[in-house]
N, C-alpha and C positions, 0 to 999 in steps of 0.2 A: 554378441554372436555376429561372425561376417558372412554375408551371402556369397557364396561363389556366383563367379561371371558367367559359367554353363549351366547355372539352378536359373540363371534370371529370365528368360525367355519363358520357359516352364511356370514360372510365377507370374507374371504378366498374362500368362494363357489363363490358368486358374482365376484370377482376379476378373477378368475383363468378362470369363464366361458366366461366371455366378456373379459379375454384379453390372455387368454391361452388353447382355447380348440384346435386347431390348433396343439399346443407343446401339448398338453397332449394325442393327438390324436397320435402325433407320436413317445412320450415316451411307449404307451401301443404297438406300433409296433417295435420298437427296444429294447423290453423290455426282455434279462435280462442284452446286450450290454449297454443301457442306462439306470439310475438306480435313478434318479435324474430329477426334471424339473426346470431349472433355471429361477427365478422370481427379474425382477431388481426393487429396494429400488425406483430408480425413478420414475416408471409408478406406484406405491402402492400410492408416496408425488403425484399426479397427481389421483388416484384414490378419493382419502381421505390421509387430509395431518393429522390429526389425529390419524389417523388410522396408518399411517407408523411411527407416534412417540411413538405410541402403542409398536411397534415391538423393537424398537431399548431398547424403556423400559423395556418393558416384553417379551425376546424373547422365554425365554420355554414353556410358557402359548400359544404364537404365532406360534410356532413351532410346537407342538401339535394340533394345530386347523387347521395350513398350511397342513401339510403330514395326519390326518383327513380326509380333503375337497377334497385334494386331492383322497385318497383311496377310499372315497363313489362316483367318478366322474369315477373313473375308474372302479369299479365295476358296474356302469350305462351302462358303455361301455363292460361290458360282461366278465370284468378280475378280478374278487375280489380273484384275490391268487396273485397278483402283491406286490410286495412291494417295494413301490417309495417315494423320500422326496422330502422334496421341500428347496431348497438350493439359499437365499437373496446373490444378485450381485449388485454391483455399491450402496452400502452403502457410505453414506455422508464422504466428509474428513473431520471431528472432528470425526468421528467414526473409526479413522484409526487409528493404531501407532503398532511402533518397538518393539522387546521383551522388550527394555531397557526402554521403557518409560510403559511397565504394570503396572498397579499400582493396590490397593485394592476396591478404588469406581467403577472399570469398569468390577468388578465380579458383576453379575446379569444384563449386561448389553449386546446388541448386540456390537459387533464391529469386526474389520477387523486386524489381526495379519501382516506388513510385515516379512519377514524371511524368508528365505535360508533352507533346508530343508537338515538334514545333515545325518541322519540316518533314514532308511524310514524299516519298520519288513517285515516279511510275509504275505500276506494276508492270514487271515484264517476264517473260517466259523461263526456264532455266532446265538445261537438262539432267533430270533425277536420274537417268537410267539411258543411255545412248545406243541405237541398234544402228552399226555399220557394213558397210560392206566390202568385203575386199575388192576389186577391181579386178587383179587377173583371176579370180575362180567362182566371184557372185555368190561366195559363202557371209554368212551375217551371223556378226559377234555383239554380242550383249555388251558393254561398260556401264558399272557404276560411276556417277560423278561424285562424289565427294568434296570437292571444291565450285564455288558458282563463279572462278574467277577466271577459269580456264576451261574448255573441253579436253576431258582424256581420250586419245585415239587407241585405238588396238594398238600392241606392241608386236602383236607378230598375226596372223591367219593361221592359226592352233591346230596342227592335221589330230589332234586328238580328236578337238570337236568335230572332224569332217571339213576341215580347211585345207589349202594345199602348202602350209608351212611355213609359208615365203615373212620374212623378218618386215618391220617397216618401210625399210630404207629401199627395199626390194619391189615393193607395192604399193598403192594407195589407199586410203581407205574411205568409203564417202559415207557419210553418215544419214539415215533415210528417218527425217525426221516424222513423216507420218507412223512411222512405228514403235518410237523412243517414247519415254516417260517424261514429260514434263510439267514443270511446277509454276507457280506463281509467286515471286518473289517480289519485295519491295525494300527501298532504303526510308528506314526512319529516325528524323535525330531529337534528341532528345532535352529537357532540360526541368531543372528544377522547379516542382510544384511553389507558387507562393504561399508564405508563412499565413496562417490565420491567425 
């Protein structure tokens, strides 16, 4: 049976309330120390065993709908500037393997990487969510980032939202980082565990 992509937010909501409001209770109190609520592959094959080969198939569709359910559960709970993901534990072993054994059918797939972790960067800032401002009318638009390799700017000051219209090229937009979402990212490279 396949899950549709507009059931899965809805199942994520169900899952995480009957078996994680507890953790999610205490992620929005140790939150910005905790940043993360860990959801084990086990108790999902035991919610709906469908539903968790959902995940392992489709996990960006899944992952999107997880940290979603998440966000709207915690903004119930009175925190909608929190930004928390939701991070799958105790994945199945066929779901596991070495850097050496990566292969190309297991891109678009969940699974679990073993490796030693050899060079780990800096952690630095990244913006999840960018509040700008236009310049000629001091209106403030929302962007998601989607990439941490670029900032996206407004494309235009949207008179739907209450903006005065004007295209990019027309205005500028400056982005007012005390009001943006930002995250905590890191580069880590990796390498093969040695044999025992």
């Amino acid at each position: 049976m396949t899950i549709q992509e507009f059931d899965l937010p809805a199942r994520w909501r169900t899952l995480l309330l009957d078996n994680y409001s507890e953790a999610i209770h205490n992620l929005e109190v140790s939150w910005p120390d905790l940043q993360s609520l860990e959801v084990s592959y086990r108790e999902i094959e035991s919610f709906d065993p469908d539903f968790a080969l959902s995940i392992i198939e489709e996990p960006e569709n899944n992952t999107q709908a997880a940290n979603q359910a998440l966000s709207q559960l915690l903004s119930e709970l009175g925190s909608p500037r929190i930004v928390a993901f939701v991070r799958i534990i105790d994945l199945p072993p066929d779901s596991t393997r070495t850097v050496r054994q990566l292969r190309s059918e297991d891109l678009g797939s969940m699974i679990s990487v073993e490796a030693i972790a050899t060079k780990i960067g800096k952690v630095l800032p990244r913006t999840y969510e960018g509040c700008f401002v236009c310049v000629a009318c001091g209106h403030q638009t929302r962007v998601s980032q989607p990439n941490e390799q670029e900032l996206i700017e407004p494309i235009e000051c949207f008179e739907i939202d209450g903006g005065c219209g004007r295209k990019k090229g027309q205005t500028r937009f400056v982005q007012r980082v005390e009001e943006s979402i930002l995250i905590d990212t890191q580069f880590i490279e990796l390498q093969e565990p040695p044999e025992n």
